[in-house]
N, CA, C and O of each residue as an XYZ file, in Angstrom:
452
protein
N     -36.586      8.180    -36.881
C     -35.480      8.656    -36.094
C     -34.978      7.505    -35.209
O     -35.767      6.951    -34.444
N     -33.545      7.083    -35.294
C     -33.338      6.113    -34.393
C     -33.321      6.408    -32.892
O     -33.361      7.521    -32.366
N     -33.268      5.449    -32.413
C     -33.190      5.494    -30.456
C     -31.975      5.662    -30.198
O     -31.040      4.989    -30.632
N     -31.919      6.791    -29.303
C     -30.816      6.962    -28.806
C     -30.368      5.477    -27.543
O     -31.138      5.274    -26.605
N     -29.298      4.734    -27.693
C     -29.308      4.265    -26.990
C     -28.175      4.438    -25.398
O     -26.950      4.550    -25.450
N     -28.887      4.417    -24.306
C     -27.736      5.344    -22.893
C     -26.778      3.661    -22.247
O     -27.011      2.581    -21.705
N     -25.657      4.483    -22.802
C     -24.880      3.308    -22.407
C     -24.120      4.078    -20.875
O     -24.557      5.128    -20.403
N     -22.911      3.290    -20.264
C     -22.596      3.060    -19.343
C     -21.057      3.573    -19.620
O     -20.554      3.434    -20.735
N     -20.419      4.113    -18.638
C     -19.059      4.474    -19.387
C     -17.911      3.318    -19.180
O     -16.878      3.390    -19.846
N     -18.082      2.417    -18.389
C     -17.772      1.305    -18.472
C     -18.824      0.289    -19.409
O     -18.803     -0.829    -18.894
N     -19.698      0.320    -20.570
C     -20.412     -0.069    -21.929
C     -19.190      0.332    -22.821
O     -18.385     -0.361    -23.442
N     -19.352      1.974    -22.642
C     -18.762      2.382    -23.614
C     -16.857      2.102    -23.683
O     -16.203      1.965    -24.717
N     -16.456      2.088    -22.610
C     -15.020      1.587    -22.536
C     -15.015      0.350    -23.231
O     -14.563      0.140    -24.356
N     -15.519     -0.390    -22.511
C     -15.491     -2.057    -23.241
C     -15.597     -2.053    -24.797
O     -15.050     -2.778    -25.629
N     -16.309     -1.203    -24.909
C     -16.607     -1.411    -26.437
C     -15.524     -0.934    -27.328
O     -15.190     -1.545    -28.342
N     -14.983      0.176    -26.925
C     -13.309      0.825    -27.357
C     -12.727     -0.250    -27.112
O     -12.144     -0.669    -28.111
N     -12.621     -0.896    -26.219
C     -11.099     -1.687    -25.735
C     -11.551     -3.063    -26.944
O     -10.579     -3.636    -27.436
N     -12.893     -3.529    -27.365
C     -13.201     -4.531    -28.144
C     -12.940     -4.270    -29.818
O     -13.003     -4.936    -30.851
N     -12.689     -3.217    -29.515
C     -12.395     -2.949    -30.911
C     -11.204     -2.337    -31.426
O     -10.977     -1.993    -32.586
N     -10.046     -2.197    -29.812
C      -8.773     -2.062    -30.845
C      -7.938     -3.713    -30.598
O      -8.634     -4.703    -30.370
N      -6.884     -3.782    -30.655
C      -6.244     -5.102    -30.495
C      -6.073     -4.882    -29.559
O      -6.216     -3.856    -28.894
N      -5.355     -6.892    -29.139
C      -4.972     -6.957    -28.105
C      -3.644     -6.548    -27.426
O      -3.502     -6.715    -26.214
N      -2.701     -6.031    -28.170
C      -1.527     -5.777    -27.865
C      -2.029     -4.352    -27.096
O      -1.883     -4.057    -25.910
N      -2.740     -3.485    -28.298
C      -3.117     -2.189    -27.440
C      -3.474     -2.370    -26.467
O      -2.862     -2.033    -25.454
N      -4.817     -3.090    -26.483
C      -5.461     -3.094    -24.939
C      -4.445     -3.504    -23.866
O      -4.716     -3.232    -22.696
N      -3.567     -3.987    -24.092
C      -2.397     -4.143    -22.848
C      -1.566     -3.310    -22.534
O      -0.961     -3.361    -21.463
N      -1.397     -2.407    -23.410
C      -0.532     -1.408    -23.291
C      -0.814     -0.580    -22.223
O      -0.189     -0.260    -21.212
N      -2.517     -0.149    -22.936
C      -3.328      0.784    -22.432
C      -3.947      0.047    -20.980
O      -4.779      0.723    -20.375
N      -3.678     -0.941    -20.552
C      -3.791     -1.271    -19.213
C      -2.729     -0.731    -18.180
O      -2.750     -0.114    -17.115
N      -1.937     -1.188    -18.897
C       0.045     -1.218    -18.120
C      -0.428      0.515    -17.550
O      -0.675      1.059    -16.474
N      -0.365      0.894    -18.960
C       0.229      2.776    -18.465
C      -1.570      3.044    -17.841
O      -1.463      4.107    -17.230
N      -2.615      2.729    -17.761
C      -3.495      3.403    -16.707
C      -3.381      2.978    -15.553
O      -3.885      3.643    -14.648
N      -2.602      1.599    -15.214
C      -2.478      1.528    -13.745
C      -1.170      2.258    -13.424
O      -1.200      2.895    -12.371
N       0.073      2.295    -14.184
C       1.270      3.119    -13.625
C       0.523      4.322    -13.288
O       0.549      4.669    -12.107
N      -0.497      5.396    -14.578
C      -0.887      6.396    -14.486
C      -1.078      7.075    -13.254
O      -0.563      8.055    -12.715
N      -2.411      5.863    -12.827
C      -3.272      6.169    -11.835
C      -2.862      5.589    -10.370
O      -3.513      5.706     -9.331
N      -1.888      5.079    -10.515
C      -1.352      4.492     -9.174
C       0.201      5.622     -8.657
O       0.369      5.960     -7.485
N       1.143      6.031     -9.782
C       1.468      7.253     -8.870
C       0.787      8.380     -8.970
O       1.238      9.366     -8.387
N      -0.557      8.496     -9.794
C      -1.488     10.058     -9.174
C      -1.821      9.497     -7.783
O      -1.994     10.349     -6.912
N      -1.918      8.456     -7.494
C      -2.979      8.101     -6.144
C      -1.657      7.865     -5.211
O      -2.060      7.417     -4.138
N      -0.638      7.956     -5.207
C       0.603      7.817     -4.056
C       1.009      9.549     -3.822
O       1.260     10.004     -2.706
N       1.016     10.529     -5.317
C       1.029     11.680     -5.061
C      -0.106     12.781     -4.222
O       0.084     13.930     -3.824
N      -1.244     11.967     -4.154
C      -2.347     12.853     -3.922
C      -2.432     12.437     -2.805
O      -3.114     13.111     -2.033
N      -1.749     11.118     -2.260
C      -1.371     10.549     -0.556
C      -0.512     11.735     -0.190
O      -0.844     12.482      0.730
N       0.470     11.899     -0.820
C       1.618     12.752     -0.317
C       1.058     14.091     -0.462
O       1.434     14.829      0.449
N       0.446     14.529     -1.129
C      -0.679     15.995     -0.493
C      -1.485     15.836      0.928
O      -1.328     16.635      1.851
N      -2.255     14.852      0.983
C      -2.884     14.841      1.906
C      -2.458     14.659      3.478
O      -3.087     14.654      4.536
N      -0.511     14.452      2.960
C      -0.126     14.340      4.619
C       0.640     15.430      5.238
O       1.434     15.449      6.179
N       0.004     16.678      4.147
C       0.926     18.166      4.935
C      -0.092     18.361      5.858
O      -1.251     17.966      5.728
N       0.463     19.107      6.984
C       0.056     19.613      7.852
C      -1.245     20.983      7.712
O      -1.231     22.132      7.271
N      -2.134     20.216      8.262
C      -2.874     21.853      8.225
C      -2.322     23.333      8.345
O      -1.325     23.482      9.051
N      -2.867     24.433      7.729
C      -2.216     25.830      8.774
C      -2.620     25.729     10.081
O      -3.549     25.085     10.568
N      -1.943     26.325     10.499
C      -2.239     26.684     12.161
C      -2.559     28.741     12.059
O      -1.993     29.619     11.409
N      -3.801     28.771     13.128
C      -3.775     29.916     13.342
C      -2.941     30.831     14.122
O      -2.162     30.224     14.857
N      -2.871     32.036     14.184
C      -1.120     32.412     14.920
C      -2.191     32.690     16.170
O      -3.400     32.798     15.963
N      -1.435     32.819     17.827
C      -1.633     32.988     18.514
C      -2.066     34.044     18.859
O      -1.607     35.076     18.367
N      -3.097     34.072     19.827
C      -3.937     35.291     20.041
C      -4.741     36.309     19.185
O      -5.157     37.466     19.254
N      -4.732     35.115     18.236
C      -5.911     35.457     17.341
C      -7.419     35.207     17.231
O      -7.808     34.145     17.717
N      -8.275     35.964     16.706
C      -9.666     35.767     16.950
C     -10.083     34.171     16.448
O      -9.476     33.663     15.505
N     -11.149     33.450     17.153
C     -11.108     32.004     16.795
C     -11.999     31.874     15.773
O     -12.197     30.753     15.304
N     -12.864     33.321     15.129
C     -13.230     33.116     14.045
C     -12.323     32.369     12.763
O     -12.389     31.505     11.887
N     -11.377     33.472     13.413
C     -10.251     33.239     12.056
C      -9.709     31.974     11.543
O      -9.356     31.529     10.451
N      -9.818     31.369     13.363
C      -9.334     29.802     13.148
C     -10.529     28.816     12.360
O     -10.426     27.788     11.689
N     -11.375     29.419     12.665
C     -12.629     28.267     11.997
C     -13.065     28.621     10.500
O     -13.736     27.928      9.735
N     -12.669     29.516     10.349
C     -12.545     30.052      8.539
C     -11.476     29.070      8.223
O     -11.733     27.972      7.729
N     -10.285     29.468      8.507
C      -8.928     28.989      7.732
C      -9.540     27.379      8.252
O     -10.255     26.891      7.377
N      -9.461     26.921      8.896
C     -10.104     25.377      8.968
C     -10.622     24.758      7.963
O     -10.207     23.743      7.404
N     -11.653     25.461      7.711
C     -13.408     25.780      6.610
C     -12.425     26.142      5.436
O     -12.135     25.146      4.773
N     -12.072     26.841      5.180
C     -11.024     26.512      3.962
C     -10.150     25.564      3.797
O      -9.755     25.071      2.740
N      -9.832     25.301      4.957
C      -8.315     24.575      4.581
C      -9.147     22.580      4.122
O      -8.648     21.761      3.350
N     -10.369     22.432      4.894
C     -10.716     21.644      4.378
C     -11.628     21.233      2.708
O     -11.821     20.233      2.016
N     -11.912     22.439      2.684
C     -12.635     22.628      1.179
C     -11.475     22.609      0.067
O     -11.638     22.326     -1.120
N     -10.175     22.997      0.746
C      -9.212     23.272     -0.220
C      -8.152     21.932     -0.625
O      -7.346     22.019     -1.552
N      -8.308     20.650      0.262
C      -8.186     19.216      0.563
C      -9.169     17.857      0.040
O      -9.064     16.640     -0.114
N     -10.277     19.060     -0.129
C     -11.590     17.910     -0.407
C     -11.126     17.319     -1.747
O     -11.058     16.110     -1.968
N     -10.783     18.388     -2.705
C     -10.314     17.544     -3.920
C      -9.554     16.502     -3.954
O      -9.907     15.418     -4.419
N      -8.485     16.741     -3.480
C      -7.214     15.683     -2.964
C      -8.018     14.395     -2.904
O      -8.045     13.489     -3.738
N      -8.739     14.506     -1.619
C      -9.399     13.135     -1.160
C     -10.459     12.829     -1.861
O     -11.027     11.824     -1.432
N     -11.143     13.519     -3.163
C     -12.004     12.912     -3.705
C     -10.870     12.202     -4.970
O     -10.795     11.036     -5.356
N     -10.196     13.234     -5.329
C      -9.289     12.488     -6.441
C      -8.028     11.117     -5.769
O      -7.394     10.313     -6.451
N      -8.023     11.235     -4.674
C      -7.186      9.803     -4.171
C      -8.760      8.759     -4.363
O      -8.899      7.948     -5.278
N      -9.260      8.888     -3.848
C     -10.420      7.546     -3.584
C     -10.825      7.205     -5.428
O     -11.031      6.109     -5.948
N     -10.829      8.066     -5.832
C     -11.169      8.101     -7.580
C     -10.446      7.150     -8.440
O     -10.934      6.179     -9.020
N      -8.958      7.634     -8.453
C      -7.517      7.299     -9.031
C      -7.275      5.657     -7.822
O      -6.716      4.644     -8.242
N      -7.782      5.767     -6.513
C      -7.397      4.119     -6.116
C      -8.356      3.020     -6.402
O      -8.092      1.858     -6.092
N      -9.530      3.384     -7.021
C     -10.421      2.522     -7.332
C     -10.423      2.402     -8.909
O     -10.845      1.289     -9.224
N     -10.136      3.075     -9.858
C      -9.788      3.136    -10.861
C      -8.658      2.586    -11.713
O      -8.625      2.243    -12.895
N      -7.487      2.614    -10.484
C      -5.964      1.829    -11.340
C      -6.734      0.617    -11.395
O      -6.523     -0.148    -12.336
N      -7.419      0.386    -10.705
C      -7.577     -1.718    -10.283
C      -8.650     -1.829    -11.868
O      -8.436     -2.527    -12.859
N      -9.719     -0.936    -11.627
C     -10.772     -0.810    -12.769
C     -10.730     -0.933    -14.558
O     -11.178     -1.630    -15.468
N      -9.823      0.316    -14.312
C      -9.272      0.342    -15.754
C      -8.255     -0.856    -16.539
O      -8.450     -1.287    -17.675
N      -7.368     -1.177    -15.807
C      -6.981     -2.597    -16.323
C      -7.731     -3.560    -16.488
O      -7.394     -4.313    -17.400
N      -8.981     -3.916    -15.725
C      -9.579     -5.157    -16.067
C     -10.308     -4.830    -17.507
O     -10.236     -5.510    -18.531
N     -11.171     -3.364    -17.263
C     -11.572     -3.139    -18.944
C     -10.566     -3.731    -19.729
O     -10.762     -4.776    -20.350
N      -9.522     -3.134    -19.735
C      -8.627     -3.274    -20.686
C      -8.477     -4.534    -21.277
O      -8.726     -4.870    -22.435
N      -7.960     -5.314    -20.167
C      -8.037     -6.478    -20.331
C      -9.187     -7.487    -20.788
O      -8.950     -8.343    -21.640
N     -10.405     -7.358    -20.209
C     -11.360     -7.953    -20.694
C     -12.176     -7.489    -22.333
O     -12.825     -8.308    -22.984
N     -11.970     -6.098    -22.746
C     -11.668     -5.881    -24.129
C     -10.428     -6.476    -25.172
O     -10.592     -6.695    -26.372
N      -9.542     -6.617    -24.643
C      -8.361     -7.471    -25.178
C      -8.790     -8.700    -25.545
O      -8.825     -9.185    -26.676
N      -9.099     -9.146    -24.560
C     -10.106    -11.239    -24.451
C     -10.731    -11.175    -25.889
O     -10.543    -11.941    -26.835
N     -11.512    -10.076    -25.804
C     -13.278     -9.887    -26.691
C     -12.887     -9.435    -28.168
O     -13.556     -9.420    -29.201
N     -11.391     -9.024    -27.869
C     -10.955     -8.507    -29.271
C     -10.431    -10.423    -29.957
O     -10.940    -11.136    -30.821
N      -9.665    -10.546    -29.367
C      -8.783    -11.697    -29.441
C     -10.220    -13.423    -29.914
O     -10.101    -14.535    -30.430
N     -11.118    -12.775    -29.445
C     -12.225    -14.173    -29.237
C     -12.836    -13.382    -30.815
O     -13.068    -14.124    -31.769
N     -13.023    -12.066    -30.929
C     -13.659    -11.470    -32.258
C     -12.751    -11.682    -33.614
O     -13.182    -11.592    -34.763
N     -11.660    -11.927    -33.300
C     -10.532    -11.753    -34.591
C     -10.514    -13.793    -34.673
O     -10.425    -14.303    -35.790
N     -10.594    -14.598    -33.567
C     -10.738    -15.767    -33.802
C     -11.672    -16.675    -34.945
O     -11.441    -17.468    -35.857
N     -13.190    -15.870    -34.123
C     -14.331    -16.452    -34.769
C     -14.152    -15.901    -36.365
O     -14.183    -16.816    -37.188
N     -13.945    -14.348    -36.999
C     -13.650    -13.811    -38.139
C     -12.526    -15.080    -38.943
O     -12.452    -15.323    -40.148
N     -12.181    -15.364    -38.442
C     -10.999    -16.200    -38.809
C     -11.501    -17.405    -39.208
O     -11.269    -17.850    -40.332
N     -12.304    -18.097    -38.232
C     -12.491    -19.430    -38.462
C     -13.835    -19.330    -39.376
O     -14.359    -20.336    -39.853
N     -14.240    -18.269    -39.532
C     -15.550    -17.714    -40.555
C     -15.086    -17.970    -42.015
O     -15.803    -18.553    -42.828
N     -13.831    -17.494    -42.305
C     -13.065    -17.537    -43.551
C     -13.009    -18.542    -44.173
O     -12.366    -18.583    -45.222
């Protein structure tokens, strides 16, 4: 039975991006940073509405619930901004550095011939 071997999802990216061309791999750079750079300007522009406000002369339970929600209901936002702004920068270099590995693999094949 062979070994399973546990790769890395940046292993496994590289290894996609090494094995299509280099034109793709540029493509597929371009549109994951446009992608991920206006998800991460849109998920800015979520995160700068205003909380609810509780109405006046209301119990302050109420206020610390809707709070307690209103931040659980935001957490995504700010996990998916920090995600999508570390990622536009990320995903292009894969890209790119699979492009290199494609371009250096189709060389050596070449000069093999």
């Amino acid at each position: 039975m062979p070994k399973h071997r546990d790769t890395s999802l940046v292993e496994d990216l590289l290894n996609l991006a090494s094995r299509i061309t280099w034109w793709m791999d540029a493509i597929v750079a371009v549109l994951s940073y446009i992608g991920l750079h206006l998800l991460y300007i849109h998920l800015g522009r979520l995160t700068a509405l205003p909380p609810p406000v509780p109405k006046p002369g209301a119990n302050p339970l109420t206020g610390i619930t809707s709070a307690v929600h209103g931040a659980f209901g935001h957490a995504w936002i700010i996990v998916g901004r920090i995600f999508s702004g570390v990622f536009q920068y990320v995903m292009p270099v894969i890209f790119v550095l699979g492009g290199i590995a494609s371009v250096v693999t189709n060389q050596r094949r070449a000069a093999e011939k």
